[in-house]
KEKE-3310 file (N, C-alpha, C; in steps of 0.2 Angstrom, whole numbers, plus 5000, padded with zeros to 4 digits):
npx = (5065:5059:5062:5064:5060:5065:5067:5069:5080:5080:5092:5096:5097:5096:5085:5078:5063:5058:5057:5048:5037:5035:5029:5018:5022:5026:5040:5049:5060:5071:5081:5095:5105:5124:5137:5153:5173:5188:5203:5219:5234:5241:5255:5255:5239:5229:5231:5221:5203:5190:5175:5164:5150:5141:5138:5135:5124:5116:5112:5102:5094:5087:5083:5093:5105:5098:5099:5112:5120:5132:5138:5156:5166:5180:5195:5209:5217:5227:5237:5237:5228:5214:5200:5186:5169:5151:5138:5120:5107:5090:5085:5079:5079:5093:5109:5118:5134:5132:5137:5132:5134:5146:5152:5148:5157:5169:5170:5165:5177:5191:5189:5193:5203:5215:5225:5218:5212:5223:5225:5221:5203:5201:5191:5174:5159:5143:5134:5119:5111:5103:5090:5081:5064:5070:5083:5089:5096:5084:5078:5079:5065:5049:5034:5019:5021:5030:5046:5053:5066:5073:5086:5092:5094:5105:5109:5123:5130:5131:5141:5152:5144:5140:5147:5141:5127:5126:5132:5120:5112:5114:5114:5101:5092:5100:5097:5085:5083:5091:5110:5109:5095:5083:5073:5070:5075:5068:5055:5043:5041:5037:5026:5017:5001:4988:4979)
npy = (5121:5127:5124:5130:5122:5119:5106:5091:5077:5061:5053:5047:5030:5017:5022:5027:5025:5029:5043:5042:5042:5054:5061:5051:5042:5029:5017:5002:4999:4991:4990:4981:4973:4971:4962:4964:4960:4962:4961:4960:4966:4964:4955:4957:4950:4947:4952:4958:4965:4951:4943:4931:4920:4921:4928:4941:4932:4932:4945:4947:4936:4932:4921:4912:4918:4913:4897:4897:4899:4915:4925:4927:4941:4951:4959:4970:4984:4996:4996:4983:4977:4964:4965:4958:4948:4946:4947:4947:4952:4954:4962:4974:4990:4987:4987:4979:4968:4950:4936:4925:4928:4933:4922:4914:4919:4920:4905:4904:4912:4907:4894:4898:4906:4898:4903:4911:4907:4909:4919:4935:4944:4959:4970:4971:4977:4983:4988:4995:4991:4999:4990:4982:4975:4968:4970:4983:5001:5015:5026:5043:5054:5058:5051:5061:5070:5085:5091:5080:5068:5052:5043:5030:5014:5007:4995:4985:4991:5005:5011:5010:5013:5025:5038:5037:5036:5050:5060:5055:5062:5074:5079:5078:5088:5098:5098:5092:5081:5064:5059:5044:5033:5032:5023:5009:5011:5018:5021:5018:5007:4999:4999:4993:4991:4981:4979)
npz = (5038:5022:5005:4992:4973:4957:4952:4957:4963:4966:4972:4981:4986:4994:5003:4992:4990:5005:5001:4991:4997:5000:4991:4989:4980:4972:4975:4969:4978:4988:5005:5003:5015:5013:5020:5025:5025:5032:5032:5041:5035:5023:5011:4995:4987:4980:4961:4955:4960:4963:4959:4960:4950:4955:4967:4957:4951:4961:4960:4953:4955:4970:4977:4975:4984:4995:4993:4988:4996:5002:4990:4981:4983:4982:4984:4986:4997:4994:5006:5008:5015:5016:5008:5010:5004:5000:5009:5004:5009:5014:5025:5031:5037:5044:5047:5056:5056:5058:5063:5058:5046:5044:5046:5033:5024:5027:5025:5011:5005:5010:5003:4993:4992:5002:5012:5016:5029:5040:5041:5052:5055:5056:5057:5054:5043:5036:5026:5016:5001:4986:4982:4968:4958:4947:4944:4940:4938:4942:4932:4926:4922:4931:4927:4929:4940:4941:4939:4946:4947:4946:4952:4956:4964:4959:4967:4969:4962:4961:4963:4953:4942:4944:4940:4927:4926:4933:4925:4915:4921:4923:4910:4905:4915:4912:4895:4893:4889:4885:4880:4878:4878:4891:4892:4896:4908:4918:4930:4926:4922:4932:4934:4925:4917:4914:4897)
capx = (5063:5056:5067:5060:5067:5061:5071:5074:5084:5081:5097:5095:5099:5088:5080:5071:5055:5053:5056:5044:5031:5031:5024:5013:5024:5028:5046:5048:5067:5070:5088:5099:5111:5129:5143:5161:5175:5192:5208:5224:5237:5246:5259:5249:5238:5225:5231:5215:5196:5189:5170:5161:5147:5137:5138:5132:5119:5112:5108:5095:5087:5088:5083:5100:5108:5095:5101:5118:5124:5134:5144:5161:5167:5186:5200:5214:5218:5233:5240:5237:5220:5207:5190:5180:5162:5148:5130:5115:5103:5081:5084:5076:5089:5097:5117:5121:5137:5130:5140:5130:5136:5153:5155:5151:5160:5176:5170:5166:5182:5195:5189:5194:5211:5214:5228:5214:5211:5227:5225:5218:5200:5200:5184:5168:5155:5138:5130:5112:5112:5097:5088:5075:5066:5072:5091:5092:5092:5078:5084:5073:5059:5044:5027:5014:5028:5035:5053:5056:5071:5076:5093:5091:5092:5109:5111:5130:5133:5132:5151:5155:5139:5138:5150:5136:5123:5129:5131:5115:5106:5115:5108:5094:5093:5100:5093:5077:5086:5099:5113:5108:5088:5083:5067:5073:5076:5060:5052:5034:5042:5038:5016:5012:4992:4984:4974)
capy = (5126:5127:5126:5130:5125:5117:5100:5086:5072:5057:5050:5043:5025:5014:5027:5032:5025:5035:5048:5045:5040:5060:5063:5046:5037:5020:5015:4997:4999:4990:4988:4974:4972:4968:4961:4965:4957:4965:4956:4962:4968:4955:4954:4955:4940:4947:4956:4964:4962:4945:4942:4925:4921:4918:4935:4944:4933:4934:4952:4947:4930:4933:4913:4910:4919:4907:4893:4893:4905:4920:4924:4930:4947:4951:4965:4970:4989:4999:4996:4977:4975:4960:4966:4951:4950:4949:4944:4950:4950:4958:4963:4978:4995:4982:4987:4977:4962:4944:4929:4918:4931:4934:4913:4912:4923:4916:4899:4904:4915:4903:4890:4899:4906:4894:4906:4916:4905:4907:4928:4942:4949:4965:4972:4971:4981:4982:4993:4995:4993:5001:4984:4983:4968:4968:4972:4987:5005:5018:5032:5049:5058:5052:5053:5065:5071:5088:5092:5074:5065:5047:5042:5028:5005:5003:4991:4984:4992:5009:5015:5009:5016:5035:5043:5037:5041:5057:5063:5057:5064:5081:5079:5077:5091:5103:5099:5087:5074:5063:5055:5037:5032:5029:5019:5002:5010:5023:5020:5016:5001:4993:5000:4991:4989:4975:4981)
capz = (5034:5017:5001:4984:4967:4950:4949:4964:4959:4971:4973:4991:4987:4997:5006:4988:4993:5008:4999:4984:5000:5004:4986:4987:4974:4977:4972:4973:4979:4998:5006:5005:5016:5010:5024:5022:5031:5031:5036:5041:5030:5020:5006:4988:4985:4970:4956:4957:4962:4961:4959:4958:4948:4960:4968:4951:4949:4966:4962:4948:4957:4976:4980:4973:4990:4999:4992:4987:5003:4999:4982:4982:4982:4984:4985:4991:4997:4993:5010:5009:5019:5007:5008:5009:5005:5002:5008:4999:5012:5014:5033:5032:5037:5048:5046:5060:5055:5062:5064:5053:5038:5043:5045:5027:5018:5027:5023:5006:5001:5010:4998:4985:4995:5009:5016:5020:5037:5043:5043:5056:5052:5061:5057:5050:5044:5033:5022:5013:4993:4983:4977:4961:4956:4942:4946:4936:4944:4940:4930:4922:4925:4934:4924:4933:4945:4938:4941:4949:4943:4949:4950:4961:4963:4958:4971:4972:4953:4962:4964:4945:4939:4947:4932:4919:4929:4935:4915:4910:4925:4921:4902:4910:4920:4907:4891:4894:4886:4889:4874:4876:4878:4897:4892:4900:4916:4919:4937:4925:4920:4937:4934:4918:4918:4906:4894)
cpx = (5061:5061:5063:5063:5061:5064:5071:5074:5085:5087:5099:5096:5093:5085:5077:5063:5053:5055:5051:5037:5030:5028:5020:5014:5026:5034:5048:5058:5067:5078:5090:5107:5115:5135:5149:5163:5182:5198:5214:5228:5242:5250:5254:5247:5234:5230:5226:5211:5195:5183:5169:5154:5142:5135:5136:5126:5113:5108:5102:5090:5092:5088:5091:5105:5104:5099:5109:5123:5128:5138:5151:5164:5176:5192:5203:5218:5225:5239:5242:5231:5216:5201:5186:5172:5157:5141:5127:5109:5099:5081:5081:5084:5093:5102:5122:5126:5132:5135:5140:5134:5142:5155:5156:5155:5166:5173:5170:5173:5187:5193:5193:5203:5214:5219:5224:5213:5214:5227:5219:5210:5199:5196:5177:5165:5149:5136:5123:5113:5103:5093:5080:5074:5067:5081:5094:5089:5086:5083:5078:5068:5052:5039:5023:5017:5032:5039:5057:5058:5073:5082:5095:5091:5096:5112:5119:5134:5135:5136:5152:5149:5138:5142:5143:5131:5122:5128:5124:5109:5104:5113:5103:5090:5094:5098:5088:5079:5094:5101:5110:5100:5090:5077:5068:5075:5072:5057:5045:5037:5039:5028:5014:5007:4991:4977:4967)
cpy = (5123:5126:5123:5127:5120:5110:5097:5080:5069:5053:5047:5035:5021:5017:5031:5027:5027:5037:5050:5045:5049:5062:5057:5044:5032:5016:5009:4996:4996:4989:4981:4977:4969:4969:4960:4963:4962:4964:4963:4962:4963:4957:4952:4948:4941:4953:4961:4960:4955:4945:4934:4926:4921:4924:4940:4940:4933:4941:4952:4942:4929:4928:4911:4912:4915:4901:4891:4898:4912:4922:4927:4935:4949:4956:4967:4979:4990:4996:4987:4974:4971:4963:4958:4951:4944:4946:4949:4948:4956:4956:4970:4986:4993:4982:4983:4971:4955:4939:4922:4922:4932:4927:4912:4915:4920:4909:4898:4908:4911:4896:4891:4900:4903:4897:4911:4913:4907:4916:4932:4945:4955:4970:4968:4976:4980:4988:4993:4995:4992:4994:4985:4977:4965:4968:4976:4995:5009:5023:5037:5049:5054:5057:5057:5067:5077:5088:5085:5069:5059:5045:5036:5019:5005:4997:4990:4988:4999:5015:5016:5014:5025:5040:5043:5040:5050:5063:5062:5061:5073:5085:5082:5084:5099:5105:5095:5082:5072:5060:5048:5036:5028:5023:5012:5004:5015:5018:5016:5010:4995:4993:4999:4988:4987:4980:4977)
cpz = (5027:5011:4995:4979:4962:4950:4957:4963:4964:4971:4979:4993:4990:5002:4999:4990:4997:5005:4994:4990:5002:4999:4983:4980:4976:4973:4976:4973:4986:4998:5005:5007:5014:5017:5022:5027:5029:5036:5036:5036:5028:5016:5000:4988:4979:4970:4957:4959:4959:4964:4956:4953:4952:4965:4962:4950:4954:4964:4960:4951:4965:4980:4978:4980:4996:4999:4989:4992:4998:4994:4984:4978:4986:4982:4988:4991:4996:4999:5013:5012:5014:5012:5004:5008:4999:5002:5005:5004:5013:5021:5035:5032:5042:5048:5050:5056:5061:5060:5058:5043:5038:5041:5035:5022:5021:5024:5015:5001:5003:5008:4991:4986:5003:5014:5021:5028:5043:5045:5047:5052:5058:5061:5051:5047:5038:5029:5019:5005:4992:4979:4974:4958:4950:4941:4943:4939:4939:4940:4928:4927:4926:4930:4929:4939:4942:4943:4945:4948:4947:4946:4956:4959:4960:4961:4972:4966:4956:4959:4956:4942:4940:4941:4928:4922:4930:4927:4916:4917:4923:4914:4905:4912:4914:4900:4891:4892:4888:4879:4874:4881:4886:4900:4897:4907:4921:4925:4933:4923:4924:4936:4926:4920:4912:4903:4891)
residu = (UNK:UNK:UNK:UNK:UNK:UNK:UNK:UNK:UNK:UNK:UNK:UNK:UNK:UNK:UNK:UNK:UNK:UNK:UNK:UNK:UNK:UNK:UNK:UNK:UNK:UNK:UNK:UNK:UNK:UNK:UNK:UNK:UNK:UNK:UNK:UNK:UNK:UNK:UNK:UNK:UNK:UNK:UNK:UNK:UNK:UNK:UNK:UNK:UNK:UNK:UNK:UNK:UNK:UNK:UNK:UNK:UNK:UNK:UNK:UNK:UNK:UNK:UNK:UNK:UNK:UNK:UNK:UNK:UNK:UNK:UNK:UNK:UNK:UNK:UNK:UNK:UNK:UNK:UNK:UNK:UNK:UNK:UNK:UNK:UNK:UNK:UNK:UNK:UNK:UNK:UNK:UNK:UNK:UNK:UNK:UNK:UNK:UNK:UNK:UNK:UNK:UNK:UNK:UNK:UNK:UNK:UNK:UNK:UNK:UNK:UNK:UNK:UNK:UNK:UNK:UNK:UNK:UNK:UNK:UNK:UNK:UNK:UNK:UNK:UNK:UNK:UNK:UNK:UNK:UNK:UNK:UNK:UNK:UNK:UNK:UNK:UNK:UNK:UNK:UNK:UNK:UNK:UNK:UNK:UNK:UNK:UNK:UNK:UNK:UNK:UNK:UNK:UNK:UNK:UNK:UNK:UNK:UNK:UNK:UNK:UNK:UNK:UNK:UNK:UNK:UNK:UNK:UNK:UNK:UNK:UNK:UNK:UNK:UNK:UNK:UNK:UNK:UNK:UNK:UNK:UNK:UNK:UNK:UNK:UNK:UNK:UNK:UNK:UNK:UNK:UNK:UNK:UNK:UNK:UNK)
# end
């Protein structure tokens, strides 16, 4: 059926570009998959999350996941479970784990913690993160588009990110404005034409 309203606030992750493709926008968002590994439950080993730099800076310069294989990404659940991770891979909506992705993530986190070799992974799985070539997501109202709100290309920053989002969208939404300027992250960013 049909559903009316004045506001729609594309929030669809890497599925916003089909969505801008049913109002003939062209949102340069595409998936990347990110591989998670998930070991058996252990006795604490991080204090908390552990991020390389090398996984942060793949998100901005994507040959960097070519050339220097996958960065590290690290955690450990309430129950004891590490979450292992992460590739950053341009496979289209390909969710599937592969071998070559799983290999390196073990090969690159039990570098870091060698006890890792010695423990159980007993699952895998995949997800899609919203990537922008710029590595930053797209925020506010689309030019010549009324009522059509982007909230969308946070990539891996997502999760951390959805509080702030979330407020300024609802700004957004309820007064036309939001508290802090969303110029640096407006969709026309990506259609600058030479004058």
């Amino acid at each position: 059926g049909e559903i009316e309203t004045d506001i729609i606030v594309n929030a669809t992750g890497a599925y916003a570009a089909k969505i801008g493709k049913l109002v003939d926008l062209d949102i340069p968002i595409k998936p990347r998959r990110g591989q998670i590994l998930v070991t058996e439950a252990a006795p604490q080993i991080l204090g908390r999350g552990l991020l390389s730099a090398g996984y942060i800076a793949a998100k901005f310069d994507p040959s960097l996941a070519e050339t220097q294989g996958v960065g590290i990404s690290m955690d450990q659940t309430s129950r004891g479970n590490l979450l292992l991770g992460s590739t950053r891979e341009f496979v289209g909506f390909d969710k599937r784990t592969t071998y070559e992705g799983i290999n390196n993530i073990l090969k690159n986190t039990s570098r870091i913690i060698p006890r890792l070799k010695n423990m159980h992974i007993i699952r895998s799985f995949a997800g899609l993160r919203p990537y922008t070539p710029d590595g930053l997501p797209i925020l506010g109202k689309v030019q010549g588009i009324e009522g059509l709100i982007m909230a969308a290309g946070h990539e891996g920053d997502g999760m951390a990110l959805s509080p702030i989002t979330g407020e300024l969208i609802a700004e957004l939404i309820d007064t036309g404005e939001t508290s802090i300027s969303l110029d640096h992250f407006r969709l026309e960013r990506f259609f600058v034409t030479s004058q």
